[in-house]
N, C-alpha and C positions, 0 to 999 in steps of 0.2 A: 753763469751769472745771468741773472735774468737782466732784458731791457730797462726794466724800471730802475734795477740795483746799478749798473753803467751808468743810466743819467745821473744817478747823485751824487758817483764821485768829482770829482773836481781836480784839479791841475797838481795842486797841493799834498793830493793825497796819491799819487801813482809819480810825480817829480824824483826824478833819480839828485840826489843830496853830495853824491860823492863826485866830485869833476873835479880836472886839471885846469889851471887859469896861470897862464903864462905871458909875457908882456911878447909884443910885438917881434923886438929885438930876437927871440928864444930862433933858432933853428928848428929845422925840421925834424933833424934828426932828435934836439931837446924834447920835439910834441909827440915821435913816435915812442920815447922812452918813457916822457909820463903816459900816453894811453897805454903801456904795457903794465908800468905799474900801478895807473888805477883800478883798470880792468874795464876801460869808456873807451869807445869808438870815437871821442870827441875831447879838443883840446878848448877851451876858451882863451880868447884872446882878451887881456884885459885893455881899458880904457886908456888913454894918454893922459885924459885929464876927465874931470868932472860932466864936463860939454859932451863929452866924446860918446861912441855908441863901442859897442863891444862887437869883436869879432867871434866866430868858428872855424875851427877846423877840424876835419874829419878823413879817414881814413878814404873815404869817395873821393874827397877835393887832391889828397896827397896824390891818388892815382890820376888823376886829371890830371891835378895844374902841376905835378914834380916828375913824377916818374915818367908819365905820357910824354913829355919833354926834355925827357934826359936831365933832366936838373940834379946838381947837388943838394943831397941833404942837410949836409953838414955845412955848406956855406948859405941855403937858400933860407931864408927871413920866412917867418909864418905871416908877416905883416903883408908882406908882398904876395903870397897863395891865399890869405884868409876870406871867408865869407862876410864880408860887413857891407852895411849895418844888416843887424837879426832882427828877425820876428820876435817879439816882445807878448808869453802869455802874461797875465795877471792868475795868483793864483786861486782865486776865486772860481775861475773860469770851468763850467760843465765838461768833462769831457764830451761828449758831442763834437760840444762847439770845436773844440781844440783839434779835432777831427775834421771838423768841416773847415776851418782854416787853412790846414795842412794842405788838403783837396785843393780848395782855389788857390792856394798861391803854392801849390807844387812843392811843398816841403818837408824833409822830415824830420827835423830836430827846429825845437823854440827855447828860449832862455825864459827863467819864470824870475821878473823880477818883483820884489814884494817893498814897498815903502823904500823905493829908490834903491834897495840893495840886490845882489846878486843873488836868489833863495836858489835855481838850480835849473837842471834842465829837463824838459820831455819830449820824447821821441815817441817818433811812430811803434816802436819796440813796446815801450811804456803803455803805449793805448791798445795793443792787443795783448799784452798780461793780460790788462786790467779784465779782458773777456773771462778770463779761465782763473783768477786767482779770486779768490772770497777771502771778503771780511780784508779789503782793504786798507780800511782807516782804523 
């Protein structure tokens, strides 16, 4: 893919659609069962309420904040290990940009939210496809 053809996709158009979103309360052992069944490296934690920001969890954090500590799966809260609040793309958003985000704030999964709702997520995974895969959109 050429430079020019990367700058015009967009967040929207390389966002993985398929993800786990499980309330706080779920175990850890619940978020490794759904990432096995969705086939995502990543759990979302949903919101409490409207106010609220939305969590992640990811196979990285389980090895840190559960395993690294001997912690139970099956009794340890995803609420209690989760990454919140998230980086919040829009999906509008160039990849580029979503790239250089990632960079300065050291990260490699964003939530794409689209008119207040939950449209999906992108990873770093997702932005190097996007090098080698054509005809994206």
């Amino acid at each position: 893919m050429q430079p020019h053809e990367i700058y015009s996709l967009r967040a929207r158009d390389v966002m993985n659609r398929d993800f786990a979103v499980l309330p706080p309360v779920a175990t850890v052992q619940e978020a490794v069962e759904a990432m096995m069944q969705c086939g995502c490296g990543t759990v979302i934690v949903d919101r409490a309420d409207e106010g609220d920001a939305y969590g992640i969890l990811t196979f990285q954090e389980i090895v840190y904040r559960v395993v690294a500590k001997s912690l139970s799966p099956t009794r340890t809260r995803i609420g209690d290990v989760m990454i919140k609040p998230l980086i919040v793309v829009n999906p509008s958003l160039r990849l580029p940009f979503v790239a250089q985000l990632f960079a300065r704030v050291g990260i490699q999964h964003a939530i794409v939210i689209d008119e207040h709702k939950l449209a999906g997520i992108i990873t770093s995974s997702d932005l190097v496809r996007a090098l080698v895969t054509p005809d994206q959109e």
